[in-house]
N, C-alpha and C positions, 0 to 999 in steps of 0.2 A: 368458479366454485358454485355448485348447484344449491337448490335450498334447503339440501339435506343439512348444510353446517351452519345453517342459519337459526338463535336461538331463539324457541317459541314465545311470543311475548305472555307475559305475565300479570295481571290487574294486582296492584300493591295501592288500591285508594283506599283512604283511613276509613276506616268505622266513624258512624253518625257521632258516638261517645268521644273520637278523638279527635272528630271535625268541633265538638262544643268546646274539649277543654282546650282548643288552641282558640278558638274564636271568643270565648265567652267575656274577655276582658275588652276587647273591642264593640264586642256587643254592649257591656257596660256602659262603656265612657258613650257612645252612640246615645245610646238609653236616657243617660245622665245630660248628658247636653241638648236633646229635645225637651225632656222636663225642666231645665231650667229656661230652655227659650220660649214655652210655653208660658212658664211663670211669668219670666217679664215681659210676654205680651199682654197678656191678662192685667198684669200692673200698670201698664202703660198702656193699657186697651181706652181708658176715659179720653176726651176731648181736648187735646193741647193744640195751642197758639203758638205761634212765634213771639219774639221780644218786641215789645211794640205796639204789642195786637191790643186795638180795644176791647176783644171778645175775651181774653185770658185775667183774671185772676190771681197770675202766678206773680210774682214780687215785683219781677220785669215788664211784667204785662201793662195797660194803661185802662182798665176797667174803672176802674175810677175816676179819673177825668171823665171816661165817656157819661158814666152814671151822674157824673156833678154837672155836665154839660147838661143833658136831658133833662135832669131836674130846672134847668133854665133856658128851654124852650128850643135847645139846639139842637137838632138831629144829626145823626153819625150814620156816616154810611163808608163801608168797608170796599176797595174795589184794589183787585191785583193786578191790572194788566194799564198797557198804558191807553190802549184807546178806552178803555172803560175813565180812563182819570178826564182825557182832555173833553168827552164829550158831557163827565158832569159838572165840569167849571161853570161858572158864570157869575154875574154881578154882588148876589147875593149868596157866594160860596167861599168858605177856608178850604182851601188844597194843603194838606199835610203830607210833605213825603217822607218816612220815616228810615227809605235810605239812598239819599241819591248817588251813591257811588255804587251801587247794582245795575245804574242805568248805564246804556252805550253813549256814546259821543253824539250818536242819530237819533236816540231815545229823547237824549235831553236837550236836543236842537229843537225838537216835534215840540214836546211838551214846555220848553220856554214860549213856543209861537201862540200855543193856544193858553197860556199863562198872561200874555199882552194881550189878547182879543177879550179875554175875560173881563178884568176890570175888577176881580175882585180880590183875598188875601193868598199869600203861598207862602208857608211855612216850610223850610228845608230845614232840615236834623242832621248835625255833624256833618253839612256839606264839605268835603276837601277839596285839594286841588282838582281833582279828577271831573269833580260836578260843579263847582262854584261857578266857575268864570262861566261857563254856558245860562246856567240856571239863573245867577246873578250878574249879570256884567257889570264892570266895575268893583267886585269885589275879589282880594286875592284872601287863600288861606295861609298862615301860618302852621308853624310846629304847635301842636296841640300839648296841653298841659295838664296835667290831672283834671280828671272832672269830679262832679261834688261838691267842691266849693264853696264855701259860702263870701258870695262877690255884691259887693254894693252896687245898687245902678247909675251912677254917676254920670247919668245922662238926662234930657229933658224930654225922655218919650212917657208920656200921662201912664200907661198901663208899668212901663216899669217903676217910675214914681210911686205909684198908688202901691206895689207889689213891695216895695223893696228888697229887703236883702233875700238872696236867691242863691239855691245849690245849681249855677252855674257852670261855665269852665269848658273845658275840651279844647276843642277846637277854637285857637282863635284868627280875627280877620282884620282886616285891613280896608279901606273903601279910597276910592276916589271920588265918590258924589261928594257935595256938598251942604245938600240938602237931608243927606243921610243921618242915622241916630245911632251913633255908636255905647255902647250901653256894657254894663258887669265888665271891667278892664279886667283883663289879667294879663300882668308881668306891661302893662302901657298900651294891651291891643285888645279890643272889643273880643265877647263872648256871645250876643248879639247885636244883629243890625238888621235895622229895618230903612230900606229904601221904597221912598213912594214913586208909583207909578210918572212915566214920564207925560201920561195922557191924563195925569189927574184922578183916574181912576182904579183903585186899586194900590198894594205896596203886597214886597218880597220882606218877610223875616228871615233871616238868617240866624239858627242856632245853635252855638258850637254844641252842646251836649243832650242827649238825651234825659239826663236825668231827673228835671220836674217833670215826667210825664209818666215815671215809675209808680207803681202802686205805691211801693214801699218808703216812696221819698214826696210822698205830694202832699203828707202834712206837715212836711219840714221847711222852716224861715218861711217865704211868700212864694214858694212852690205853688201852689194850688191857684194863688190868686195870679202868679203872672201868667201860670195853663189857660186858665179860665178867660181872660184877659184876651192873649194871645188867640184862643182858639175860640174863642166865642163872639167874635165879634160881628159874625154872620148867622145867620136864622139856618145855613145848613154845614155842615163838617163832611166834606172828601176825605178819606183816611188811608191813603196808598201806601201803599205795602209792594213795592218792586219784589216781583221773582224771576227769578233765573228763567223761570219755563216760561215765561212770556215769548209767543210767536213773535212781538215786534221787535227780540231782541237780536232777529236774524234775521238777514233778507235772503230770498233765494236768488238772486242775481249775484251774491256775495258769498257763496261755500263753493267750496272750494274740496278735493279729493284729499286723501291723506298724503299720497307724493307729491302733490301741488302744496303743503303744505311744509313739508320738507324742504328747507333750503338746498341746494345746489349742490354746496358742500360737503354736506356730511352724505349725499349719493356718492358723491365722486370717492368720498372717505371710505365708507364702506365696499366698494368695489376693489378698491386698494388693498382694504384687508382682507379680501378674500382670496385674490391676488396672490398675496403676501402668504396666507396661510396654505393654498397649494405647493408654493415653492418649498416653503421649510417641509410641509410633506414631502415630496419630492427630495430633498435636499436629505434629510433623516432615513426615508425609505433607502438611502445608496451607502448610506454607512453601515446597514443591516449585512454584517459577517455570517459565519458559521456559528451551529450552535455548540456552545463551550459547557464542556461537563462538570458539574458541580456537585462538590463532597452535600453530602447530607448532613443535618446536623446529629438527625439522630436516625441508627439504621436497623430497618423493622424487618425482622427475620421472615422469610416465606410462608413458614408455618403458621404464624399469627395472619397474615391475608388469607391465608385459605379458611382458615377459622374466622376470619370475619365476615366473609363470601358464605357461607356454610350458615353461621347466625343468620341472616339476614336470608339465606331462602328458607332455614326453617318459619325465621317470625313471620315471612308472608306467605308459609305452603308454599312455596316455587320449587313445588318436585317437578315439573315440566323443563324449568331451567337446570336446576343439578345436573337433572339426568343426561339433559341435551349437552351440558356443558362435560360431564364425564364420557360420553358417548363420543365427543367432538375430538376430543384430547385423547381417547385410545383407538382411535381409526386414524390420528394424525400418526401416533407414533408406530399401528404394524405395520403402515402403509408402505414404507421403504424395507422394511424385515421380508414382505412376500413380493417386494417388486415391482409396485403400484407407484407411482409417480405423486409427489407431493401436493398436485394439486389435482391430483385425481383420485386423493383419501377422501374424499366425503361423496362421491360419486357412486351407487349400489353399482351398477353397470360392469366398474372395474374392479371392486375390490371385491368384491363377493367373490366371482368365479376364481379369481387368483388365490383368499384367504381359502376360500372350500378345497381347492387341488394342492394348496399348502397341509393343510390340516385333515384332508380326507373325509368332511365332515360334511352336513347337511348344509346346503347353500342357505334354506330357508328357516333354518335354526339359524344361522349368524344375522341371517337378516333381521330375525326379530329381535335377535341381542344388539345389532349394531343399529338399527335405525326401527325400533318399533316405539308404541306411542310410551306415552309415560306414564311411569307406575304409579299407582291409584293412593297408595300408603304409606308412612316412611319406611315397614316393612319392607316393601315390596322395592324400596329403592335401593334399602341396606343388598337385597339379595342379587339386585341387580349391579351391584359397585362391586360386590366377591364375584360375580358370573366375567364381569369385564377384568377385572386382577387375573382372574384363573385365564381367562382367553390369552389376556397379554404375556403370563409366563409360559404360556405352550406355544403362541407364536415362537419366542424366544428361545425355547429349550432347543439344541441343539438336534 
C-alpha cells in the first residue's frame, strides 16, 4: 500500500488553558508542600544538640551540669570522634561517654587501652551488654529497669553517701571485683558501680541511667549533687559524644562489596527464582489457545462510532484526517466496481486510468477528488463528502 492510504497526522496538543486546568492541582499540593517545608526549616533553622549534649538547653540536654561544673573550676570540652577522646585523657581528666553502645567492639577495645594508660576517671552512661564487658571488665549488664527512680545509695562510696537519694535505675549490673562499689540497688543489682583502677590510678563509673544529667531532672532528690560529684572530680570534663560518622568506626581493610555481603544463599535463592519464573513463563505461554469470541455486554451501534470519530476530528479541526479517512474508504470500495485490485486502491497509477476509462472523465479531476490535499473549512469538507457520495453512485450506477 503506497502512502497515498496513509492518514496525515494531526497535532491534538491541549491549549496552555487546558494544560493549567489539568495540572493546577498538582501544582498546588507542590506549592503547598515547599511552603510548609520551608516553614519547618525556618522553625528548626536555630541551633539543636543531641540528648546529652552539654551545649543544648533542651530538657534532655545537660547544660546545666556543664554551667554547675564551670561555676566550680571544671572545664568541659565536647569531642565526637574517638581519637579526639583517647588523645584528651589523662591523669587529671573525667572521660564521660554518653553512649557506649554506638561504639564497634574495635572502638571500645582502643579506647578501654587508652582509658588504663590514663589514670584518670571514666564515666559510662547506660553501658549494656554490647559495651560493658570491653569498657569494664568484670562487669556483666542485666535486664534494665525503668529509670528515674528514686533509689537510695546503700553503698559506702563518699560521693554517693554525701548525694543520697538519686533518680537513678536503668540499666543494672553486676561485678565480680571485690574491691568494687555497688551503689542505688534496684530489684538486688546495682545502678552504679564504680571500680578503681587496677594500677591505683584512676577508677571506671558505671551508670545504669542517664537521667541525673538531664536538665530537667538535675534538681530533683541529689541529682545534681551526685553529677557534680561524679563528674567533677577532675580540673577538666572529656564529654564524648559517639557518632555514627566517626572514620574510626570503619576500617578499610574491613568493607566489604554489597554481594560480599550477601550471604551465599539467598544468591543461590534468587537465581532459583528466576529460574523458576521462566519456566512458569514458558509453561503459561503453551497453554495460550485461539482467540475465543466473546458477547459484549453492551452493543454500540455503528452509527454512534462514526459520530464519536466525527466529534472528535471536529473538536481538534482534523479536516486532514476526515477527509483522508473519507477519501480512504471510497477508493477502497470503487476499486473492485472498475477492476482495480484491492490492494492497488489507494495507488494513483492504477486507479485513476481505470476510474477515468470507467467514467469517461478527466483523469485529473478525479485525482483531485480522490487524493488531493485537504480542505481548508468544514465547508469545504461538507462539499467534498457530497463530491465522493455522488462519484461512488455513478461508479455504481449501472
Amino acid at each position: 500500500m503506497t502512502a497515498g492510504a496513509t492518514l496525515p497526522p494531526t497535532s491534538i496538543s491541549p491549549t496552555p488553558h487546558q494544560v493549567w486546568t489539568r495540572a493546577r492541582g498538582v501544582v498546588l499540593a507542590v506549592a503547598l508542600l515547599l511552603v510548609g517545608a520551608i516553614a519547618i526549616a525556618v522553625v528548626r533553622s536555630g541551633v539543636r544538640h543531641d540528648v546529652l549534649d552539654p551545649r543544648s538547653p533542651d530538657s534532655h540536654g545537660s547544660h546545666a551540669v556543664s554551667a554547675l561544673l564551670a561555676g566550680r573550676g571544671v572545664s568541659t570540652r565536647v569531642v565526637t570522634t574517638l581519637d579526639e577522646a583517647r588523645d584528651a585523657v589523662g591523669p587529671n581528666t573525667t572521660l564521660l561517654v554518653t553512649a557506649p553502645d554506638l561504639l564497634t567492639h574495635r572502638q571500645q577495645t582502643e579506647l578501654h587501652s587508652a582509658i588504663v594508660r590514663s589514670g584518670g576517671r571514666t564515666v559510662l552512661v547506660a553501658a549494656g551488654s554490647w559495651s560493658v564487658g570491653r569498657l569494664a571488665p568484670g562487669v556483666m549488664a542485666a535486664p534494665a529497669m525503668s529509670s528515674g527512680s528514686a533509689l537510695s545509695p546503700d553503698c559506702a562510696l563518699p560521693a554517693a553517701r554525701r548525694a543520697g537519694t538519686a533518680d537513678t535505675g536503668g540499666v543494672r549490673y553486676t561485678t565480680t571485683h571485690l574491691d568494687a562499689n555497688a551503689c542505688y540497688p534496684s530489684k538486688r543489682l546495682a545502678t552504679l558501680v564504680r571500680l578503681p583502677a587496677a594500677s591505683g590510678r584512676g577508677d571506671t563509673v558505671v551508670l545504669g541511667s542517664p537521667g541525673i544529667l538531664y536538665n530537667n531532672r538535675l534538681d530533683k532528690q541529689g541529682n545534681a549533687s551526685l553529677a557534680l560529684q561524679l563528674l567533677g572530680s577532675r580540673p577538666h570534663l572529656i564529654w564524648y559524644l559517639p557518632s555514627l560518622s566517626d572514620t574510626s568506626a570503619t576500617d578499610s581493610r574491613d568493607r566489604k562489596s554489597l554481594l560480599e555481603l550477601l550471604p551465599s544463599g539467598w544468591l543461590w535463592g534468587t537465581l532459583q527464582l528466576f529460574v523458576a519464573a521462566a519456566l512458569a513463563a514458558l509453561w503459561r505461554g503453551r497453554r495460550l489457545g485461539p482467540l475465543v469470541p466473546e458477547q459484549l455486554p453492551v452493543v454500540i451501534r455503528a452509527s454512534e462510532t462514526v459520530e464519536g470519530h466525527a466529534r472528535l476530528y471536529r473538536k481538534t479541526n482534523a479536516r486532514d484526517r476526515a477527509s483522508a479517512a473519507l477519501r480512504s474508504t471510497t477508493r477502497t470500495r470503487i476499486a473492485p466496481l472498475v477492476g482495480v485490485p484491492a490492494a492497488q486502491a489507494h495507488a494513483p497509477e492504477a486507479l485513476l486510468p481505470a476510474l477515468s476509462a470507467h467514467l469517461h472523465g478527466d483523469e485529473q479531476t478525479l485525482h483531485a477528488l480522490l487524493f488531493g490535499p485537504p480542505p481548508g473549512d468544514d465547508a469545504a469538507l461538507i462539499a467534498l463528502t457530497d463530491q465522493l457520495d455522488a462519484l461512488e453512485r455513478e461508479v455504481r450506477r449501472p
